[in-house]
N, C-alpha and C positions, 0 to 999 in steps of 0.2 A: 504493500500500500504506500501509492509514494505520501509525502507529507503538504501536498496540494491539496489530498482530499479528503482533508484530517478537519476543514476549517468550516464551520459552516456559514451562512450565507440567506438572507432574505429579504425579497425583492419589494416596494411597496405598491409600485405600478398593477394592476392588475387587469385582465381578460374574465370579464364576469359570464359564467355561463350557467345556466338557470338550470331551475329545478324540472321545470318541463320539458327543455332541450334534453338533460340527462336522461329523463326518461323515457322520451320518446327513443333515443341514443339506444337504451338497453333493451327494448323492445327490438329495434332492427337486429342488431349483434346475439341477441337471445343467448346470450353467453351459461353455459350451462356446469363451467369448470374452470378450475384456476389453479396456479402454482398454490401450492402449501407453502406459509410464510416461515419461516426458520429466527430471523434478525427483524429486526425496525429499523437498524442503525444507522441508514440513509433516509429514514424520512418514511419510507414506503415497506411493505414486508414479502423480505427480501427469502431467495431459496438456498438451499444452503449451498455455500461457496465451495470451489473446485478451480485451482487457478488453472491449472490445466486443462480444462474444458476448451471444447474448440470454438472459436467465434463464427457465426454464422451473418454477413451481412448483405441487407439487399441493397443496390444502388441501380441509376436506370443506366445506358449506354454512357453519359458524357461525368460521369461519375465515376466510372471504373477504372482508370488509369491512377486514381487517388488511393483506391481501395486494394491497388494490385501493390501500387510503392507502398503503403503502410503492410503488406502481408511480406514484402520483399526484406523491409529496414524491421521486421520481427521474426527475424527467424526461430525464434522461442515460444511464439504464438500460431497455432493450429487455425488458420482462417480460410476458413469458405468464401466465397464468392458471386453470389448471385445475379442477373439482372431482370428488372421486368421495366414497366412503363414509367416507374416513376411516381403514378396516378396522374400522370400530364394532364391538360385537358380537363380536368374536375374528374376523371374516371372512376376514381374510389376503390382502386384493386388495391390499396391497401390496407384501406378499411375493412373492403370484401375479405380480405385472406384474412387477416386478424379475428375477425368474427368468424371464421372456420377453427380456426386454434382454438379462440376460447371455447368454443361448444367438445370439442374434442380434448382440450385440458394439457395439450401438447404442441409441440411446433414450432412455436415462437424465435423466428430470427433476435440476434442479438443487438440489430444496429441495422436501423433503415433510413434510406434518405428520401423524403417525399418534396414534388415539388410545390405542393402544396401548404400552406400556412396553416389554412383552418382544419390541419388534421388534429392541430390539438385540442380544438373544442371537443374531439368523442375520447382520443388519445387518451386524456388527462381525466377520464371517466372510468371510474369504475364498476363491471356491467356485471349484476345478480349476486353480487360481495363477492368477487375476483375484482383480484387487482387490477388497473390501468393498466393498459399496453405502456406507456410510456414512465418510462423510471425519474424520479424527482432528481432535481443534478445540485441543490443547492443546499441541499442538507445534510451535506458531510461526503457525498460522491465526488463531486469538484470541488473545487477551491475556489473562495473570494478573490484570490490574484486571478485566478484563472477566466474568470465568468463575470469580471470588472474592465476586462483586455477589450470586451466588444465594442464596439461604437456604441454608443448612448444610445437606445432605444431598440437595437435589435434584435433583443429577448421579448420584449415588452410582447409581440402576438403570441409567444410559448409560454406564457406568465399567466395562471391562474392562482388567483389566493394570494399571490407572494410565492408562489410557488413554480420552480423554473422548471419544463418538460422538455426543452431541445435547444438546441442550438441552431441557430442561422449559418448554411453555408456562405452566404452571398447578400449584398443590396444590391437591390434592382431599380432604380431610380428611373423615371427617363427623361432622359435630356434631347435635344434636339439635334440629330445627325443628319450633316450634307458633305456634299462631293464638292470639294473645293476647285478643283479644275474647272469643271461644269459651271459651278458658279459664276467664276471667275466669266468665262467664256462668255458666258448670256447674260452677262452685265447684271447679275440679280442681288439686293441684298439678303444677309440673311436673317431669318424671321427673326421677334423676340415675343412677340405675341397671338392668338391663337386668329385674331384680327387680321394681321400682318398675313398669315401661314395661308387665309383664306384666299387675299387677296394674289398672293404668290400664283396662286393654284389657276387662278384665272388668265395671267399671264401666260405661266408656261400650257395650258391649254390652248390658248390662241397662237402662242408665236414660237409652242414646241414640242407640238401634239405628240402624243409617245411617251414623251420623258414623264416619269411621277413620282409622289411626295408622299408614297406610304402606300400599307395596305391595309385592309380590315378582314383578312380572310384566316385568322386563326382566330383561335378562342380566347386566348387573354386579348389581342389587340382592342375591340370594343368596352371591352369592361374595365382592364385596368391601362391603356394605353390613351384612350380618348374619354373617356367616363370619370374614372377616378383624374384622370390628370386636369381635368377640365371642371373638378371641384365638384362633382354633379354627388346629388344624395342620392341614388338612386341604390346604394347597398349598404344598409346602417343597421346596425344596433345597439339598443341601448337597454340594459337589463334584461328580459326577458322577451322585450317586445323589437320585431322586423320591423324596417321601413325601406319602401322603394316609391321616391318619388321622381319621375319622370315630367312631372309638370312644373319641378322648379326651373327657375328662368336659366341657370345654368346648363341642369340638363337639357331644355332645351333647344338649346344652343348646339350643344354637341352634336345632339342628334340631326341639328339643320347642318351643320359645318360637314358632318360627314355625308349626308343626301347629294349636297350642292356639290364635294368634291368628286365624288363616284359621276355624279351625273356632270360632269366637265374632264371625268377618262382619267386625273391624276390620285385618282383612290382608288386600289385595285382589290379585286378579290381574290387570288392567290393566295397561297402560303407563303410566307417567308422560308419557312422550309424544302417549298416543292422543287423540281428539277426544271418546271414549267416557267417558275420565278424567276432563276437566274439564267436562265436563255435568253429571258423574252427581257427581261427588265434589269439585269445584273450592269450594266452598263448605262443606265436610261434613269437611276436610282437618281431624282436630285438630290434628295433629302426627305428624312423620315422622323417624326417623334419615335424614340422607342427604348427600351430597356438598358442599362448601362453593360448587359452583356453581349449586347446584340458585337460588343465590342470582338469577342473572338468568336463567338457562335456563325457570324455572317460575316463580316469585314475581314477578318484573320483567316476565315475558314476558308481551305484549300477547293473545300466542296459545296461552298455557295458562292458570293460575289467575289472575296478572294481580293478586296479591293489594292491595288499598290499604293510602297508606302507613300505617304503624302496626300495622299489623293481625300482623302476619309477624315474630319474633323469633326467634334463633339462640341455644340455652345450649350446655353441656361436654357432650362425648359421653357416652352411655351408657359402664358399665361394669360387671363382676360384681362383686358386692358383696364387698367384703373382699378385693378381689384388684387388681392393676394398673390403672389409668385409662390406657387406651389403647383408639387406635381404627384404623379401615381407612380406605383411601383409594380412591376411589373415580376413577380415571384420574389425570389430568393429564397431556395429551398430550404426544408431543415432536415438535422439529421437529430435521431429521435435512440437514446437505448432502452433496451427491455425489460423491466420492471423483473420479467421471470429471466434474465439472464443465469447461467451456474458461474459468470467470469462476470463481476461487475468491475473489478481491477480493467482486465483487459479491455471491455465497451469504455470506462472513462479513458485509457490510454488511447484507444480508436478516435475520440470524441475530439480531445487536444489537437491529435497529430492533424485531424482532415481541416482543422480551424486553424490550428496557429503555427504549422510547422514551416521552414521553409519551402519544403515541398510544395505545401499546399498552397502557397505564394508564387512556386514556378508553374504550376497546374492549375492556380486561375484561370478562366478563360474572362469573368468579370469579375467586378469590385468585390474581396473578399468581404464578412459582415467583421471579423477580427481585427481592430485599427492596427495592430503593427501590423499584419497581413497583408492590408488595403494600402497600409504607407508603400510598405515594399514593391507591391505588384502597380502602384500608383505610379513610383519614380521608376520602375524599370520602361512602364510606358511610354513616360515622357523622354526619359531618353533616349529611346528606341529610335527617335523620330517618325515614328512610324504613321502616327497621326497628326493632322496637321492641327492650326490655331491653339486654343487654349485648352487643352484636354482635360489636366489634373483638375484646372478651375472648374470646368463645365460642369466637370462629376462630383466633385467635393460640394459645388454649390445644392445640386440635385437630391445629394444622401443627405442634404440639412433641409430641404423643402419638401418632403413628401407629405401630404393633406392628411391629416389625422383625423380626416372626417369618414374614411371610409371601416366596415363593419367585419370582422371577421366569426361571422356566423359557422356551423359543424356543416356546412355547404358550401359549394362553387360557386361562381357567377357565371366561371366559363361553361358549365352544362347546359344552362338554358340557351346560354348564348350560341352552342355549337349546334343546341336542336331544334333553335326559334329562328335565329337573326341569319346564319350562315345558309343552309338552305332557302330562305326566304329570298334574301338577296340574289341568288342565284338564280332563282324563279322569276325575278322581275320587278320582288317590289320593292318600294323603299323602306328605309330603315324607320321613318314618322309611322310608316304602315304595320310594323312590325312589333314596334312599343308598346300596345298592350298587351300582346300576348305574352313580351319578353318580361314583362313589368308581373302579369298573375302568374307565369311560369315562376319568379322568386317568389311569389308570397307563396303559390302553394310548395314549393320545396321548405320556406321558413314556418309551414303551419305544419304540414307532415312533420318536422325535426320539433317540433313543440311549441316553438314561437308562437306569441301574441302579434297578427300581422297588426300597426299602426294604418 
């Protein structure tokens, strides 16, 4: 046991999650079995310890290169390796498989990385008296030096009670990325407002039809790229009760901003991921709002736009003119350890290494959530030169603006939005057309999980 995780540690921030959300929670998981508790000595009741036990952890594809160097730099540690989705997309195969464990009273991986936040609203629940999936990290598991390293606020959606359930691999900020050649070339400024972005769009429609400023054709893009960045309430909560308002004047806004660019050809429906995207638009990209990893995931990436260096610059996020300069974030996965782990030694030594090791500062692909992490992987960027204009500033200003108005309910946003707004648009219609449905698709997901819809 190193003497890190000797100290205990409690948060006062908290993630309130209600009596009827829990319930509804253990209704779906019908959890029928649990580890037998042996210890309390971390906060939670723990099974009995085996440091020799082997680690079994899941991580999705872009996860794995992190997971293979911690199995490589322990060779004293027996670690499994597994991948699945992640639960990208709002899919919930992690929550699915975990509620097959607990009914079977078996299984349970030691360490999983979801790319989802609100896994800890079910996470941090514990379903028919079995324990939470998710192991308390603050109560003598980790260490106050350790779990004090993060950037201010980046436990804060893992924090129920005061009580800390995972860690943040990453902030995902978004800040406003454009092609600086491009720019340069067609004489355009670049935006600072969501005003400004619209006005852009009309431009380069008329005088350079082709070229465009974003896409709306995956699942986060709508809800945490143009929604939450755009200030909009449309996924709140507060105690026990949902809200999705689509009629405030922000939201509003949004959803005209994004009608009006689709329909002038510089808002695409494509993936950012797809093969289709960087064929047809990998070179035609002026510039996009979008996540601070979009940094290596798309620009660095050898198999999307693959931009050279120079060409690719990051400024301050959009924002409504004469109102707040804040923005959405767009993920920042967490990794979560096992409540029923036999190695709780080894999950907290997994837990450090993926957040604060050097490694995991060479193996960023964006902004790590660990500030020396984020210092490091910060300055190697900028002097990479790789990216053009003010980069460290753009991002640094981004991870201090993100809108603390939006809600991290035991559900997605991106589900409805993958099975309301994405087919819809594809069909024909507009997104004004699409808003109520996408607006009762959250309330009934927030009434099923328990919530009092406002």
């Amino acid at each position: 046991m190193t003497q890190q995780r000797r100290s205990r540690r409690r948060l006062t921030r908290t993630l309130t999650i209600t009596t009827s959300a829990l319930a509804a929670v253990a209704l779906l998981t019908a959890c029928s079995a649990g580890s037998a508790g042996t210890s309390d000595e971390f906060g939670f009741a723990s099974v009995e310890q085996d440091p020799a036990a082997p680690l079994t952890i899941w991580v999705d594809a872009a996860r794995e290169p992190i997971a293979k160097a911690f199995q490589a730099d322990n060779p004293d540690l027996t670690v499994n390796i597994e991948t699945y989705d992640g639960s990208a997309g709002g899919s919930d195969s992690f929550k699915t498989k975990v509620a097959l464990f607990d009914q079977s009273g078996e299984g349970w991986p030691d360490a999983v990385f979801s790319t989802q936040q609100n896994d800890t609203a079910w996470a941090s629940v514990g379903q028919n008296g079995a324990e939470p999936f998710a192991a308390v990290l603050n109560e003598g598991l980790m260490s106050d030096e350790f779990l004090d390293g993060f950037t201010p606020g980046a436990l804060d959606p893992m924090t129920v009670d005061g009580k800390v359930y995972g860690v943040r691999n990453d902030l995902a900020p978004v800040v406003y990325w454009y092609n600086e050649p491009l720019m340069s070339e067609f004489g355009y400024e670049i935006p600072t407002t969501w005003e400004e972005y619209q006005e852009l769009s009309d431009k380069v429609a008329a005088e350079h039809p082709g070229y465009i400023l974003g896409s709306v054709g995956d699942s986060f893009a709508g809800p945490y790229t143009y929604y939450w960045s755009g200030e909009a309430p449309i996924f709140q909560v507060e105690g026990d009760t949902f809200s999705s308002d689509f009629d405030d004047e922000n939201s509003k806004k949004v959803t005209e901003l994004i009608d009006h660019m689709l329909a002038n050809g510089t808002l695409v429906q494509d993936s950012v991921f797809g093969a289709d995207f960087v064929s047809t638009y990998g070179d035609k990209l002026l510039g996009t709002p979008g996540p601070a990893w979009f940094a290596g995931a798309i620009f660095q990436n050898p198999d999307s736009v693959n931009a050279p260096a120079g060409a690719i610059g990051a400024s301050a996020p959009l924002h409504w003119e004469g109102q707040n300069e804040v923005t959405g974030n767009v993920g920042g996965g967490v990794w979560y350890g096992s409540s029923h782990s036999k190695n709780l030694d080894g999950v907290a030594k997994f837990l450090e290494y993926v957040s604060s090791s050097d490694t995991a500062a060479e193996l960023a692909t964006g902004l790590p959530a660990y500030a020396s992490t984020a210092d490091t992987w910060l300055a190697t960027q900028e002097a990479s030169g790789y990216f053009a204009g003010e980069f460290q500033s753009a991002i640094t200003k981004a991870a201090g603006s993100v809108w603390s108005g939006w809600g991290f309910p035991s559900f997605s946003p991106e589900t409805a939005y993958s099975s309301v707004v994405i087919p819809g648009l594809a069909a024909g219609k507009t997104l004004s057309e699409l808003v109520p449905d996408l607006q009762a698709e959250y309330e009934n997901s927030a009434q099923v999980q328990g919530y009092t819809v406002k």
